[in-house]
C-alpha positions as CSV (number, residue, x, y, z in Angstrom):
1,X,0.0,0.0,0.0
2,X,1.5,3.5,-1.4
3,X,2.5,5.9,1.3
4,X,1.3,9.8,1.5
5,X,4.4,11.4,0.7
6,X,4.5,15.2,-0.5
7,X,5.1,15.7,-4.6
8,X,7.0,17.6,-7.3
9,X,4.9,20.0,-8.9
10,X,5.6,18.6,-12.7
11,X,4.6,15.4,-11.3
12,X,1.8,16.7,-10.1
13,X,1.1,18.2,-13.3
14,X,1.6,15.1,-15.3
15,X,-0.8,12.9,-13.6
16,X,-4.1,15.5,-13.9
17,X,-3.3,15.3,-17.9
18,X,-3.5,11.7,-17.6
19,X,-7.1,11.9,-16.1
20,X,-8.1,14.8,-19.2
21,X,-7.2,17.5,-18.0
22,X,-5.2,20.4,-20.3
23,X,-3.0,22.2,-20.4
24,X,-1.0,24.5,-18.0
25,X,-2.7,27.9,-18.3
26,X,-1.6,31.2,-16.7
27,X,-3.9,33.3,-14.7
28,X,-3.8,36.7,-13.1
29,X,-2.0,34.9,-9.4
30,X,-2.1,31.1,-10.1
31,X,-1.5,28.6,-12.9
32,X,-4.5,26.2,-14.2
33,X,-5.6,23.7,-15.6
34,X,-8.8,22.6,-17.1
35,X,-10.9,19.7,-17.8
36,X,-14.7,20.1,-19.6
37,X,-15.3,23.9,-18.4
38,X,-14.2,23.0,-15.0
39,X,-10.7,24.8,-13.6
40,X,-8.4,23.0,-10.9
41,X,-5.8,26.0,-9.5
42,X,-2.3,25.2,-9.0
43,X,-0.5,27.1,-6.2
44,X,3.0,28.1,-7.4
45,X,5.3,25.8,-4.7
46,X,7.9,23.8,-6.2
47,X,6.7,21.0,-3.9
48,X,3.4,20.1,-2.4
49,X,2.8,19.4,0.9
50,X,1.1,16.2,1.9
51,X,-1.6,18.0,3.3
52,X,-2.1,20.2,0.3
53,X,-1.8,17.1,-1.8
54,X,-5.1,15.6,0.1
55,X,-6.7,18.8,-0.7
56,X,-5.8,19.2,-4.3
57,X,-6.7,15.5,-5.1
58,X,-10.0,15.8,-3.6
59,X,-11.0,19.1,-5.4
60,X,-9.5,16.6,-8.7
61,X,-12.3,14.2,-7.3
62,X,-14.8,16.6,-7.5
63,X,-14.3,18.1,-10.7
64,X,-14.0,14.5,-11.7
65,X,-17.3,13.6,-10.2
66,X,-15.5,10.6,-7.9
67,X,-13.4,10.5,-5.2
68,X,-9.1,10.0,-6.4
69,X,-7.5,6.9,-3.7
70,X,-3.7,7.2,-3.2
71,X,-3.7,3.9,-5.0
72,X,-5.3,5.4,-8.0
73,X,-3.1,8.2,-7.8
74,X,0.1,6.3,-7.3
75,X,-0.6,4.5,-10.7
76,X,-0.7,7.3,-12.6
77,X,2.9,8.2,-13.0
C-alpha cells in the first residue's frame, strides 16, 4: 500500500493530464488547468505538501465527479 508522501509540482502536473485534463494555463495569481469547463488551481510551490496534496486531489475528485484513492493516484505516473 503506497504511502502519502508530498510531490514535485511537474509530477503533479503530469498525472491530472493523464485523467483529461489540459494544459498549464496562466492566470492573473495562479496557474490552471482545465478539464470540460471546470478549472483546478495550481499554487506556485515547487513541492506540495502532503496536506495540500489531500486537498488538491479531492477538489481533482470533485471536478471529476468521484473520489481519487492514493492507489489510483500512485498508478498514474
Amino acid at each position: 500500500m503506497p504511502k502519502w508522501s508530498p510531490c514535485k509540482r511537474q509530477d503533479f502536473i503530469r498525472r491530472p493530464r493523464q485523467l483529461g485534463f489540459e494544459g498549464v494555463f496562466s492566470g492573473t495569481t495562479h496557474q490552471f488547468m482545465i478539464i470540460n469547463q471546470n478549472c483546478l488551481t495550481l499554487p506556485s510551490n515547487a513541492e506540495y505538501s502532503v496536506p495540500q496534496l489531500r486537498m488538491m486531489l479531492r477538489e481533482v475528485g470533485a471536478i471529476l465527479g468521484r473520489k481519487i484513492i492514493l492507489e489510483e493516484w500512485s498508478r498514474l505516473s
